[in-house]
VMD Tcl script that builds the backbone (N, CA, C; Angstrom):
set m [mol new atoms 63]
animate dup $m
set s [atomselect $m all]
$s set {name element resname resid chain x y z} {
  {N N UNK 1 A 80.945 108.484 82.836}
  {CA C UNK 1 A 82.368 108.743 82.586}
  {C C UNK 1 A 83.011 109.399 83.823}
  {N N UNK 2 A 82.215 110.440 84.598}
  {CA C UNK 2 A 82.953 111.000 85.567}
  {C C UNK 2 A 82.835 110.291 86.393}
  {N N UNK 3 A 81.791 109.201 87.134}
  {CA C UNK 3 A 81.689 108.497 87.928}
  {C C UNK 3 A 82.951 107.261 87.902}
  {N N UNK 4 A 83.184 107.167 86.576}
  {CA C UNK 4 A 84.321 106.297 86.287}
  {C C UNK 4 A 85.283 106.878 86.601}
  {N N UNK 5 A 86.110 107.417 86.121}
  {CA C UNK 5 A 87.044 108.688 86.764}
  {C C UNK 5 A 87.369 108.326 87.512}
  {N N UNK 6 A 86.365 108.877 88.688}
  {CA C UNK 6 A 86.644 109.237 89.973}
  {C C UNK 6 A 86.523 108.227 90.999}
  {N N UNK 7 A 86.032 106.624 90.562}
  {CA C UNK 7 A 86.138 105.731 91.141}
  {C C UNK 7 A 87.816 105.202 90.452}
  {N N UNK 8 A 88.448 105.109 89.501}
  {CA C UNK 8 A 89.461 104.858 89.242}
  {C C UNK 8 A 90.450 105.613 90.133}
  {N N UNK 9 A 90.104 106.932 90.272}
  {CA C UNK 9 A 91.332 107.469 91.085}
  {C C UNK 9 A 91.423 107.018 92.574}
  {N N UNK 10 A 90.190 107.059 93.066}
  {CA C UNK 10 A 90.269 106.463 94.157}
  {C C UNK 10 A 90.818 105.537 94.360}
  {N N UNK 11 A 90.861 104.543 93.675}
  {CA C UNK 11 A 91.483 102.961 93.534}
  {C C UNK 11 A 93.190 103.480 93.275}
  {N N UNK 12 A 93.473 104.416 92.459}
  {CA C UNK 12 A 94.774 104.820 91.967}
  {C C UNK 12 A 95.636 105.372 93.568}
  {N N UNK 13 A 94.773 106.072 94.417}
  {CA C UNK 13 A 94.767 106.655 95.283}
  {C C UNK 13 A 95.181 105.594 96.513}
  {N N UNK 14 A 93.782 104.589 96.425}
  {CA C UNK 14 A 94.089 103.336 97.725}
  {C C UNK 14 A 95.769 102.560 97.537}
  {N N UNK 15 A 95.446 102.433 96.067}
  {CA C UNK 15 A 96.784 101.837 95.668}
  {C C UNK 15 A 98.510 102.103 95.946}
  {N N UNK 16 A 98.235 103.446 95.795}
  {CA C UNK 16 A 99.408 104.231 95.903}
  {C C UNK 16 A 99.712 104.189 97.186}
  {N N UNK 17 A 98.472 104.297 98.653}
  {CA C UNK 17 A 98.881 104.256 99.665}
  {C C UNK 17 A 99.131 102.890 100.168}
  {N N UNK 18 A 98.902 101.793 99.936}
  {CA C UNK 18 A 99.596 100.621 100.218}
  {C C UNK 18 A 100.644 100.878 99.800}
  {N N UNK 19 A 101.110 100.772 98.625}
  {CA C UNK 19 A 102.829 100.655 98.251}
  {C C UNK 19 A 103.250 101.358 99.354}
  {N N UNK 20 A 102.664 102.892 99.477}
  {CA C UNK 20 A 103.747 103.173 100.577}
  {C C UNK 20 A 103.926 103.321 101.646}
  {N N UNK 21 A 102.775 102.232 102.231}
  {CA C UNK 21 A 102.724 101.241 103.381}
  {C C UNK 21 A 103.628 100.219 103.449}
}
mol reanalyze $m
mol bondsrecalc $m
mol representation Tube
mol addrep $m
């Protein structure tokens, strides 16, 4: 579960910095 987490945020994280690329 935490491994999930914290691979989701990361992805939430990569994500967020494209858009605001």
């Amino acid at each position: 579960m935490c491994h999930s987490l914290k691979k989701n945020n990361k992805h939430s994280l990569e994500k967020k910095k494209t858009r605001n690329f």
